[in-house]
C-alpha positions in Angstrom: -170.5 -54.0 -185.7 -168.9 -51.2 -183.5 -165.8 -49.4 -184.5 -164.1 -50.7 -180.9 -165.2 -54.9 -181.8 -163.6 -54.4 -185.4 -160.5 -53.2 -183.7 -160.8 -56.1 -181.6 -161.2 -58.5 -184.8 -158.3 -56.8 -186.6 -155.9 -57.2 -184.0 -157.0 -60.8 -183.4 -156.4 -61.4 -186.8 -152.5 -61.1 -185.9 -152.2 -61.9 -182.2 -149.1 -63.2 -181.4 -149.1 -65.3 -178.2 -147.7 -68.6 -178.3 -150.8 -70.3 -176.1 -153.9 -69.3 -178.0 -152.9 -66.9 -180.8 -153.6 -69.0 -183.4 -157.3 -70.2 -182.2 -157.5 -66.6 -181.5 -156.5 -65.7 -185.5 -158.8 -68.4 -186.7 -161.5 -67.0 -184.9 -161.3 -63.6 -185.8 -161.0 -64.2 -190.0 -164.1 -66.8 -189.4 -165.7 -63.8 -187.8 -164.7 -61.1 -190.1 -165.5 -63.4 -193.1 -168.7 -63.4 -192.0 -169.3 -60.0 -191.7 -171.2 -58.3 -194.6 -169.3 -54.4 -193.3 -166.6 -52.9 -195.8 -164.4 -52.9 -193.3 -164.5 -56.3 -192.3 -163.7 -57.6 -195.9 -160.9 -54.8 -195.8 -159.2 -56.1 -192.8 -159.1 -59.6 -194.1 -157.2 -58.3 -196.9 -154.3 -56.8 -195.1 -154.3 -59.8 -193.4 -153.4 -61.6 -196.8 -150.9 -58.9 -197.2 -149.2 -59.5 -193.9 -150.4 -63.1 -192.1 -148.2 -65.7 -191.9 -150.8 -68.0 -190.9 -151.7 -69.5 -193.3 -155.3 -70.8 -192.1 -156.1 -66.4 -192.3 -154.4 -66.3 -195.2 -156.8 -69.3 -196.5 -159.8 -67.9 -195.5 -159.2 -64.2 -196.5 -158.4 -65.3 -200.2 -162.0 -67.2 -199.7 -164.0 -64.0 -199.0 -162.1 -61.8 -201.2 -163.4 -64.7 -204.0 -166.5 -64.7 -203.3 -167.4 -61.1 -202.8 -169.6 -59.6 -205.2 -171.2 -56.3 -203.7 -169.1 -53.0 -204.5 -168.2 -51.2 -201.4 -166.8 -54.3 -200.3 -164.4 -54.8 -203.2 -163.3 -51.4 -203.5 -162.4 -51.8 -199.8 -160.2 -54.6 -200.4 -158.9 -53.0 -203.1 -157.7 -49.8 -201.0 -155.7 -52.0 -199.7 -153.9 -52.5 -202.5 -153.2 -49.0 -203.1 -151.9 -49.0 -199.2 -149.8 -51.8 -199.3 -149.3 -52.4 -203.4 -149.4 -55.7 -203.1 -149.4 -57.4 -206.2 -151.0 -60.8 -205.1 -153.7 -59.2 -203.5 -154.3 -57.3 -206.8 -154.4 -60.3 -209.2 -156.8 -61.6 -206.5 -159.2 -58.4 -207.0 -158.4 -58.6 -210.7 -160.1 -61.8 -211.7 -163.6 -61.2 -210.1 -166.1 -60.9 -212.0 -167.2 -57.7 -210.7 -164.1 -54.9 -210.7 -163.8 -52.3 -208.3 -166.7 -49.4 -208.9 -164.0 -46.6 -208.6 -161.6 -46.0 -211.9 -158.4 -45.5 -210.0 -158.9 -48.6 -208.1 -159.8 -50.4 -211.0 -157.1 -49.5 -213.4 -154.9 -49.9 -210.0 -155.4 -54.0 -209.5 -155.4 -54.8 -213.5 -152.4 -53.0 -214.0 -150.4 -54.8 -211.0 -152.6 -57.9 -211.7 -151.3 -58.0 -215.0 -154.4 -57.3 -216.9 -153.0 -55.0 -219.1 -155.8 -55.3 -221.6 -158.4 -54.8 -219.1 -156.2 -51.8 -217.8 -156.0 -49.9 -221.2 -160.0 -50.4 -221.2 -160.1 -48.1 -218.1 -157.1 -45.6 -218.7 -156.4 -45.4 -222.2 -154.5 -41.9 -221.9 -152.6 -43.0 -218.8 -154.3 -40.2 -216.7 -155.8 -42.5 -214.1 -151.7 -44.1 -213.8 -150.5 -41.0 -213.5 -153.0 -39.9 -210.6 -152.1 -42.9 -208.5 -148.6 -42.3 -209.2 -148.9 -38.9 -207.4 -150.8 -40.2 -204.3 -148.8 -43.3 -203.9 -146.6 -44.5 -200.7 -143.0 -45.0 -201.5 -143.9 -49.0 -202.2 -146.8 -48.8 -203.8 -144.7 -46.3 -206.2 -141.8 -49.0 -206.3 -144.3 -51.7 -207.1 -146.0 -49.9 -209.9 -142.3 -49.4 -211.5 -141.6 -53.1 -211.2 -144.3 -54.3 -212.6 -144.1 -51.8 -215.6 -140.5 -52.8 -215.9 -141.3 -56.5 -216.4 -143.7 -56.0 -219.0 -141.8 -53.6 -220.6 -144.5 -51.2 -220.0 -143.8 -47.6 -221.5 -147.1 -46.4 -220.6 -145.6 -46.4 -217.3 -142.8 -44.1 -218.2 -145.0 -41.5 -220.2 -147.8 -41.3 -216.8 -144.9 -40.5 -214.4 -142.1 -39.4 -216.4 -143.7 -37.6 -220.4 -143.8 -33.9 -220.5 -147.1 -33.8 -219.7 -146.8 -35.7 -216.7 -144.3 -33.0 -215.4 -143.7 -35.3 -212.3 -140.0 -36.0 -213.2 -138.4 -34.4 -211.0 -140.7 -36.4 -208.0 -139.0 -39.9 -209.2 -136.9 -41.6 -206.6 -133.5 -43.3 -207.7 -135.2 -46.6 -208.4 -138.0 -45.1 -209.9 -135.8 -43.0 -212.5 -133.3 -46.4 -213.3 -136.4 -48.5 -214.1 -137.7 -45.5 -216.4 -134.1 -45.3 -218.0 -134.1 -49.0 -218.8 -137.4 -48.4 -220.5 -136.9 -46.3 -222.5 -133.2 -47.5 -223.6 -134.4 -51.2 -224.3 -136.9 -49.9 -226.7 -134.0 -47.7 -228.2 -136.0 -44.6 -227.5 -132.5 -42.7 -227.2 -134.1 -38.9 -227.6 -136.6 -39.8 -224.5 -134.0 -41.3 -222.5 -131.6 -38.3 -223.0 -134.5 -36.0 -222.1 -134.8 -38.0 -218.6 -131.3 -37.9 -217.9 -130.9 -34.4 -218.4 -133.6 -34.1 -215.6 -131.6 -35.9 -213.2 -128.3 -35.5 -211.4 -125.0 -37.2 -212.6 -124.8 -39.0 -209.8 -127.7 -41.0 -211.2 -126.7 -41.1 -214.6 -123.4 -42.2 -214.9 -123.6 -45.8 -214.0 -126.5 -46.0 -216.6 -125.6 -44.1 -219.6 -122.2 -45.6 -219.1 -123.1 -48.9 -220.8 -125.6 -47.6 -223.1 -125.6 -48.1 -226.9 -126.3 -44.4 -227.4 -126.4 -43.1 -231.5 -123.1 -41.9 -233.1 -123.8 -38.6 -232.8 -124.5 -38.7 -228.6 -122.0 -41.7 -228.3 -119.8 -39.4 -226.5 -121.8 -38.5 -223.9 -121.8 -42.5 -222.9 -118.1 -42.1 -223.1 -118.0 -39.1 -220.4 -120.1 -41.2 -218.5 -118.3 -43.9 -218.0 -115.0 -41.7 -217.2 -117.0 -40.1 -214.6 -118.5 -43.1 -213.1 -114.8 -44.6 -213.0 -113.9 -41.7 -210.8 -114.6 -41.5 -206.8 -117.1 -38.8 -206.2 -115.3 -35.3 -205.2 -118.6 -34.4 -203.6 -120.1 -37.1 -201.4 -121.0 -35.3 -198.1 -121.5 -31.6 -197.3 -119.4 -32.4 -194.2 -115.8 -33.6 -194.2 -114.5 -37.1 -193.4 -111.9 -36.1 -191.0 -113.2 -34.6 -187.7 -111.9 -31.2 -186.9 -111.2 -31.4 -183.6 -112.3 -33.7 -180.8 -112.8 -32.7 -177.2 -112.7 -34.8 -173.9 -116.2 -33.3 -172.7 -114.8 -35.0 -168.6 -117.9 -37.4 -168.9 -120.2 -39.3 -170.7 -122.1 -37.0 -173.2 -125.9 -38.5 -173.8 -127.4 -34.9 -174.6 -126.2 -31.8 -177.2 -127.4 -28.0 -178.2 -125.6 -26.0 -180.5 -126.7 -22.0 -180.4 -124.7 -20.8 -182.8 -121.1 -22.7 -184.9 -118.7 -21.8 -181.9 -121.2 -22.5 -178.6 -122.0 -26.1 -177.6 -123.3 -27.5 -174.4 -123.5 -30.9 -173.8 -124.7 -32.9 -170.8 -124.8 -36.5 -169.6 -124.8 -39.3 -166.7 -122.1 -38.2 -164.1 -121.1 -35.2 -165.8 -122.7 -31.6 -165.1 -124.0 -29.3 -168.3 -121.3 -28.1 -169.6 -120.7 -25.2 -172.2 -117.6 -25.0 -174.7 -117.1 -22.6 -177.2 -115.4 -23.5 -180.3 -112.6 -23.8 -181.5 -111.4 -22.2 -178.1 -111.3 -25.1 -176.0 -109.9 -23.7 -173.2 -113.2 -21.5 -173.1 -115.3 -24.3 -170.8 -117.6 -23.8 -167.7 -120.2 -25.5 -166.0 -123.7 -24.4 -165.6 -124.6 -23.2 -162.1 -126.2 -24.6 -159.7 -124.5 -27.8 -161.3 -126.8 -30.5 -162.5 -125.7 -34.4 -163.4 -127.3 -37.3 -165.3 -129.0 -34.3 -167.7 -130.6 -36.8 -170.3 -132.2 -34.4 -173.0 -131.5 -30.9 -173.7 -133.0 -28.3 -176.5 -132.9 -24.5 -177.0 -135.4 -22.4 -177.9 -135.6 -20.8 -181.7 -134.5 -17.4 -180.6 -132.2 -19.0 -178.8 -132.5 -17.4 -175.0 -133.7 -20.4 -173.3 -132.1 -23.4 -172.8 -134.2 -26.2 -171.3 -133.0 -29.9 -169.7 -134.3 -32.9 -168.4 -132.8 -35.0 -166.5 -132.5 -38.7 -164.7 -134.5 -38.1 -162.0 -137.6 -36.1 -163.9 -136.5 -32.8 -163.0 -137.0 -30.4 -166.1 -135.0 -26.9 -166.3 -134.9 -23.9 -167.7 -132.0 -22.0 -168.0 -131.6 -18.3 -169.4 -128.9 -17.6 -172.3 -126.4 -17.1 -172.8 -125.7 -16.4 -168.9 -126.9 -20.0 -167.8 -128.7 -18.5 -165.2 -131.3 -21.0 -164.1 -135.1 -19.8 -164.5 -137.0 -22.6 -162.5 -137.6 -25.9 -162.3 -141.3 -27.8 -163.9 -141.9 -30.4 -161.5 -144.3 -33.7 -163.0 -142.6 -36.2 -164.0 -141.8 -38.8 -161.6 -139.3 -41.1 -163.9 -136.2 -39.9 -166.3 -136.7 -37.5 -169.1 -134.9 -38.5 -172.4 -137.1 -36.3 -174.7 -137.7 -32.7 -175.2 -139.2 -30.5 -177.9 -140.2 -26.7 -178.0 -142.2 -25.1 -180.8 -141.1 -22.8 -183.3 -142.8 -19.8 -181.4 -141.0 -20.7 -178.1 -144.1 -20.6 -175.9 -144.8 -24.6 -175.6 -142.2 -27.3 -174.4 -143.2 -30.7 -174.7 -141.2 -33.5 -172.5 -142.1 -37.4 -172.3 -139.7 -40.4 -170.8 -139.5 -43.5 -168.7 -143.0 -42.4 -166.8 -145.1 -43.1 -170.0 -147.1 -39.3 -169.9 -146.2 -36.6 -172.4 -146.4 -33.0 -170.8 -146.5 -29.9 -172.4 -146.0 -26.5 -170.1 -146.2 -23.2 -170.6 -142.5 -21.6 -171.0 -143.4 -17.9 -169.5 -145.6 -19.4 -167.0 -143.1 -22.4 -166.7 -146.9 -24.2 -165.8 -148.2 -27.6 -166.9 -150.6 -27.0 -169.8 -152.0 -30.6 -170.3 -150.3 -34.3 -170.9 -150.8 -36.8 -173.2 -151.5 -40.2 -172.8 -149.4 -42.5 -175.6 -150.4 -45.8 -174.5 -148.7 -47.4 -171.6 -145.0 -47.4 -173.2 -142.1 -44.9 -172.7 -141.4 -41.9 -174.9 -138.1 -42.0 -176.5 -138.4 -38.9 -178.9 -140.4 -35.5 -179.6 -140.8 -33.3 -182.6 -143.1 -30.2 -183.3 -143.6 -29.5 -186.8 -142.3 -25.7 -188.0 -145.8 -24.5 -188.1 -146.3 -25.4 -184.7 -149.9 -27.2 -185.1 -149.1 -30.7 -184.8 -146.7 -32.5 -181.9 -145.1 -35.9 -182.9 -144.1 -38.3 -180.4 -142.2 -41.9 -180.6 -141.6 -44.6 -178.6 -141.3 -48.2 -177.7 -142.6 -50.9 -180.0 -142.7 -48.8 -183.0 -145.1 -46.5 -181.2 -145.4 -43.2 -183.2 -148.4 -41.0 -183.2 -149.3 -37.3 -184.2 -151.0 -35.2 -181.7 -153.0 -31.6 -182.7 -151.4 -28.4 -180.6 -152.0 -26.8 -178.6 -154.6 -29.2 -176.9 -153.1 -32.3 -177.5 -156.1 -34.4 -179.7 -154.9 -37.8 -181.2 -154.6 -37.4 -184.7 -153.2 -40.5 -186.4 -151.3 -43.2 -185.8 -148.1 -43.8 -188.1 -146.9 -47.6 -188.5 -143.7 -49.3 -189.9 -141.7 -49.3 -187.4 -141.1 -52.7 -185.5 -139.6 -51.8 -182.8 -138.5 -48.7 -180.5 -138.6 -45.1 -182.3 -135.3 -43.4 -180.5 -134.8 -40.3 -182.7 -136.8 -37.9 -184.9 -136.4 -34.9 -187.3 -138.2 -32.8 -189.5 -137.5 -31.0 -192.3 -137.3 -27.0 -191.6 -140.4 -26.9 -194.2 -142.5 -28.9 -192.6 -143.0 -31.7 -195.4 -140.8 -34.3 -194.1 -140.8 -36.1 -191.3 -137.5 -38.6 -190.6 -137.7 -41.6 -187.6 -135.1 -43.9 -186.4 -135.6 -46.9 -185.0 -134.1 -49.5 -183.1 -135.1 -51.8 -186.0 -131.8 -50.3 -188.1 -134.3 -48.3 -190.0 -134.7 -44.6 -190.8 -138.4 -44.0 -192.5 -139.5 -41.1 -194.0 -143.2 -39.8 -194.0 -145.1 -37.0 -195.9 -146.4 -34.5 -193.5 -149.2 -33.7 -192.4 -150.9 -36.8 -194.4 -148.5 -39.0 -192.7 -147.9 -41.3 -195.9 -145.0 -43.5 -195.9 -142.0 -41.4 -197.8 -139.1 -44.0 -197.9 -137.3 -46.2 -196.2 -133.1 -45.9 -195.7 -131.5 -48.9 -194.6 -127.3 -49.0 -193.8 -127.4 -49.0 -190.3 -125.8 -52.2 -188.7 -127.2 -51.7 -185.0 -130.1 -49.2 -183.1 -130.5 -45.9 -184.3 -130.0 -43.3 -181.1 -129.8 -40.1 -182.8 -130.7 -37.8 -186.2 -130.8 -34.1 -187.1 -131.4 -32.2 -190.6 -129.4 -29.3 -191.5 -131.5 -26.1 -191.7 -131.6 -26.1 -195.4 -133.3 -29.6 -195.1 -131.0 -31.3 -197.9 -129.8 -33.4 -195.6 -130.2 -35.9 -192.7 -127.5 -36.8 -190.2 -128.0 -39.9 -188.1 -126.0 -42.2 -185.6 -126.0 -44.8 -183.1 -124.6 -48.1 -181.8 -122.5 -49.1 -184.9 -120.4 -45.4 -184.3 -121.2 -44.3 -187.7 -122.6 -41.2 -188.7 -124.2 -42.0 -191.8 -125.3 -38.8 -194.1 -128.7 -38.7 -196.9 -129.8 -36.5 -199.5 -133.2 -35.2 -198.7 -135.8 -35.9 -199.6 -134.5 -38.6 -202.0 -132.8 -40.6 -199.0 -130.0 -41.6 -201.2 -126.9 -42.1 -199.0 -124.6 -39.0 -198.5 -121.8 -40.6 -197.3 -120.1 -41.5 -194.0 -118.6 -39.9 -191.2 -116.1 -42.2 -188.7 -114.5 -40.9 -185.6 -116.2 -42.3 -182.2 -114.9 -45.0 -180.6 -118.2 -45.5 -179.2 -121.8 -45.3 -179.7 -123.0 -42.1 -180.6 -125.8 -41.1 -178.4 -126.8 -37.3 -179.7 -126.1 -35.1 -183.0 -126.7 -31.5 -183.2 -126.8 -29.4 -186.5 -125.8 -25.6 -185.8 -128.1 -23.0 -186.8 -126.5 -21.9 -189.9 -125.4 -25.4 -190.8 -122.1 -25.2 -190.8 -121.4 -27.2 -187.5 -122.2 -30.7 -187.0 -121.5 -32.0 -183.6 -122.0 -35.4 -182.0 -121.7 -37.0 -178.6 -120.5 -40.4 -177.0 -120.3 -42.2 -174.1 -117.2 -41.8 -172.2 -116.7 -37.9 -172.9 -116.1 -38.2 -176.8 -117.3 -34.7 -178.6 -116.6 -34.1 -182.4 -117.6 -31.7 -184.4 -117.1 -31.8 -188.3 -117.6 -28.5 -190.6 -119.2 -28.2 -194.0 -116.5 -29.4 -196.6 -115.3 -27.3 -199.5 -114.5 -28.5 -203.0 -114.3 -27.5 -206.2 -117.8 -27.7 -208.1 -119.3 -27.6 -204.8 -122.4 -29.8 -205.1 -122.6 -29.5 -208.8 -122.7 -33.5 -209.0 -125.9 -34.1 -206.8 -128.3 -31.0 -208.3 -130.6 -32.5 -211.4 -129.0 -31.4 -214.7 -131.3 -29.4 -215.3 -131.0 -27.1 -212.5 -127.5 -26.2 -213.6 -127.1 -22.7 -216.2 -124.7 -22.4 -218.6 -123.6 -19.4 -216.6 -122.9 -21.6 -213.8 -121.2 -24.2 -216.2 -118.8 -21.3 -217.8 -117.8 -19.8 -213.8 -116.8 -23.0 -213.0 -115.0 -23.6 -216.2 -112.3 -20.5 -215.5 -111.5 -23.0 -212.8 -111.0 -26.0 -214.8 -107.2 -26.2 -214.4 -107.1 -26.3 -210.9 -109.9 -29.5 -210.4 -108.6 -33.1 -209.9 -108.8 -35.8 -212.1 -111.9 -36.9 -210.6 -113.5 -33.5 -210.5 -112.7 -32.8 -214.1 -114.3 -36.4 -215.1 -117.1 -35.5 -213.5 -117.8 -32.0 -214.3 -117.4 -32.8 -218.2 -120.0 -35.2 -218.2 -122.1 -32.1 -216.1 -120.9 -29.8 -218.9 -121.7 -31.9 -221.9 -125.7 -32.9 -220.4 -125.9 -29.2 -219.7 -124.7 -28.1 -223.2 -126.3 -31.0 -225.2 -129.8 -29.6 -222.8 -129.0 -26.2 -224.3 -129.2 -27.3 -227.9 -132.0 -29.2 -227.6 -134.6 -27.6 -225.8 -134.9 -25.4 -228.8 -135.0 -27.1 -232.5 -133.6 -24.8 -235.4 -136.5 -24.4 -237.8 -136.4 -24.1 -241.4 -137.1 -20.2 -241.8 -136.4 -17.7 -239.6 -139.5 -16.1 -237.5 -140.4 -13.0 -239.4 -140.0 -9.8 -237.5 -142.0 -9.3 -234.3 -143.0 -12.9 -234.8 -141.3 -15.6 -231.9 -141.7 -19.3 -232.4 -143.8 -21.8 -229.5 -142.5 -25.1 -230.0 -144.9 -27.8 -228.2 -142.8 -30.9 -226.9 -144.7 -34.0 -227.4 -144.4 -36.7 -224.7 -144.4 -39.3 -228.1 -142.1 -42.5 -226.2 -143.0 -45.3 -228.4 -142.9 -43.3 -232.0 -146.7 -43.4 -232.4 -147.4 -39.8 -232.4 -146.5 -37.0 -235.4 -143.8 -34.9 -234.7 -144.2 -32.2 -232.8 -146.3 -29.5 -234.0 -144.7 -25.6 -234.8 -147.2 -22.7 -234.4 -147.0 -18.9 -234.8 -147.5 -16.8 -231.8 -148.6 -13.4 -232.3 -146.9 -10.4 -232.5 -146.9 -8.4 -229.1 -149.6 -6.0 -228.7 -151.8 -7.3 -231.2 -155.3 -8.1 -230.4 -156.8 -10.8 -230.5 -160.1 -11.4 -232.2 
């Protein structure tokens, strides 16, 4: 079977249309079930996973059942690993022929619940852990739910023990389910040691209601103090806008040069520039241009480059304005624009359905792309310049190869149209809004599902990361700016001003301007917030030094209540961290001797203690 009639057969397998699609299903898992390929048995699979007929459902549980041969199973078995879907593996679990490959085999027992067959196969929790670090945000979720149900503290020593190391790579959910672990089996030392590894944020509405020993009983106490008290550091922007101008028309595009220069243009309005906070300080671009949809500006900041309504794309020399040229193609509006890092590639898309990319010193057309027969909505290039991103209607996102424009891969998730886009300034993170209320986050350049942040009430319009890449700003028809920690995706907190949809946000180059744009000539910009121990509350414990701890501390009279309940509980972790990464020995080293204590990764008391050794004096040879 050819790769373009098992395309055919997978997308048959979840046709839609209300005449024929379910003959049309039916057909296709009859066909595929008959099919002795991998990849036939593989797309029946994720059809269990996702069908809701349930006549492909039926007949895909049949020929999982009945396979036998290898390469087949371990096919439908990737799928788990995909997906992590846990009736799918209890499936896979109970044939009597496993998958051939370890990982995938230890995978479906230990979702399937075949826990005795799993510690056959990964004894050590080495095979765990490896999945654990390739895993997709829900296959990662799954594995913790599972382990959390059957009080599984394997689980906790694979992706959490010392020798794991991976602490720090737990989400929030991920970390909770750990911390539950460990505190139902009373394993107080090893949940201490994981809450010292993680911010405060996360451990204060845990450790509050834990029955912790008599001598750490007070750290429970601080912990419920500070998790009584509204957090003094929620956002790295204020609440309260600092100024808001009437921009004299609707605003649908931004750029921001530097904090006190934004231009902004939109529908019946022409590109306007205003520098901050003198607001008296406005003028128009010249020749004047209206309905200017998307905008961007170049790296080094020189060039500034807009689209507009009627497919006309300009370039326009900074910070003079004066125009370089128009780059005549497209035929239909222009609502996206990127240029890459090195300023020598712009890459437009829109209404017409074609992504261009020209030359900016040429100002020629270089090539287009070809995203399937829907509109571009949004455009990234990745900081490295190699790879283009585009998105689109009906959740279509893709990544293209620069400079020539090869189809890489296909990203899917989304369910319906992909209206904004950012990635981190790293590289390692790329962040898409849809108009599904959804933000997800993928792993670049593998393109693995990172996250998904859900909080939006309506379609997502707009997104931005500050240059640091701590943190993602996003907006759109429910008038909220809603902030999240990167790359955790835990919610930052909220920014309210607009009166309106917000239809563009714009981080300034040093991060300490955050502006956003709305319909009917609304322009705020908010400015990094100060406070008194700063972000000391959202930075893992074990980040923070004493030294820090004892600056702050000369302070200590001038926090709030809430700040002071929060930075003793950061104190006491940070002290109680001190004292215990190092246990007091017996006898002193003798002179020119230093003792290496090993730390076990011992959670369920099995192990001897850990194990005290000599190192050698300096300069001495070895033998």
């Amino acid at each position: 079977m050819g790769q373009p009639e098992m395309d055919e057969l997978r997308a048959g397998l979840f046709d839609s249309s209300r005449l024929f699609g379910a003959r049309r299903r039916r057909r296709a898992a009859t066909t595929l079930a008959a099919r002795p390929e991998p990849g036939a048995l593989a797309a029946l699979a994720e059809a269990y996973t996702r069908s809701r007929d349930d006549d492909v459902v039926a007949i895909a549980r049949r020929t999982i059942e009945a396979a036998r041969e290898s390469d087949r199973i371990d096919a439908a078995a990737e799928v788990v690993f995909t997906t992590g879907h846990v009736a799918l593996a209890e499936v896979i679990a109970r044939l009597p022929e496993p998958p051939s490959q370890p990982r995938l085999r230890a995978l479906v027992y230990f979702l399937g619940g075949r826990f005795d067959r799993y510690e056959e196969v990964d004894f050590d929790g080495t095979l765990l852990r490896a999945i654990h670090g390739a895993a997709g945000e829900w296959l990662r979720r799954t594995l913790a739910e599972c382990a959390s149900r059957a009080g599984r503290l394997d689980w906790v020593r694979a992706v959490a023990g010392e020798r794991a190391r991976r602490h720090r790579a737990l989400t929030r959910v991920e970390w909770e389910m750990a911390a539950d672990l460990l505190a139902s089996h009373d394993q107080w030392d090893e949940a201490l040691r994981l809450a010292a590894a993680a911010p405060a944020t996360w451990v204060a509405p845990k450790m509050s209601a834990w029955p912790l020993p008599p001598a750490e009983s007070h750290l429970a106490g601080l912990a419920a103090a500070a998790h009584a008290s509204p957090l003094p550091a929620a956002t790295r922007f204020g609440e309260t806008p600092r100024n808001t101008l009437n921009a004299g028309g609707n605003v649908h595009s931004l750029a921001v040069t530097t904090s006190d220069t934004v231009y902004t243009g939109g529908a019946d309005t022409p590109v306007r520039r205003c520098d901050l906070p003198a607001l008296s300080a406005t003028s128009f671009l010249v020749p004047a241009v209206n309905d200017v949809l998307a905008m961007a500006v170049s790296p080094d900041q020189r060039l500034l480059v807009t689209g507009d309504q009627n497919g006309r794309l300009r370039i326009w020399k900074l910070p003079g304005g004066e125009l370089q040229g128009p780059l005549i193609g497209h035929t239909k509006r222009i609502i996206a624009i990127a240029i890459s890092p090195d300023g020598k590639t712009i890459a437009t898309g829109g209404h017409d359905r074609i992504i261009r990319l020209w030359n900016t010193h040429s100002r020629s057309l270089i090539t287009t792309i070809d995203p399937d027969p829907v509109w571009t909505a949004s455009l990234a290039i990745t900081p490295d310049g190699s790879t283009l991103i585009s998105g689109g209607a009906l959740g279509n996102l893709r990544l293209w190869r620069l400079p020539g424009g090869t189809h890489l891969k296909r990203l899917t998730g989304h369910t319906s149209h992909i209206a904004a886009m950012a990635v981190s300034p790293d590289g390692t993170l790329l962040a898409t809004g849809s108009y599904d209320h959804t933000i997800r986050l993928w792993r670049l350049p593998s393109g693995k599902p990172a996250g998904v942040l859900r909080g939006h009430t309506r379609h997502i319009l707009t997104m931005a990361i500050t240059p640091d890449g701590t943190l993602l700003a996003s907006a759109g028809k429910d008038r909220v700016i809603r902030l999240w920690h990167l790359p955790s995706g835990e919610p930052a907190g909220e920014l309210r001003g607009h009166t309106w949809q917000v239809e563009c946000l714009r981080i300034s180059p040093d991060g300490l301007l955050l502006a956003s744009g709305a319909p009917l000539g609304s322009l705020i910009w908010w400015t990094r917030r100060d406070n008194q121990i700063g972000d000391l509350t959202e930075r893992r414990l074990e980040d923070i030094t004493l030294g820090r701890i004892d600056q702050l501390k000369r302070k200590a009279s001038s926090f709030s209540p809430d700040e002071k309940a929060w930075f003793e509980l950061v104190e006491a972790f940070v002290r109680w961290r001190g004292r215990h990464d190092i246990e007091v020995t017996d006898t002193a080293p003798a002179a020119g001797e230093t003792w290496d204590i090993e730390a076990g990764d011992d959670i369920d008391g099995t192990m001897p203690p850990p194990a005290r050794r000599k190192s050698r004096k300096r300069g001495k040879k070895r033998r």
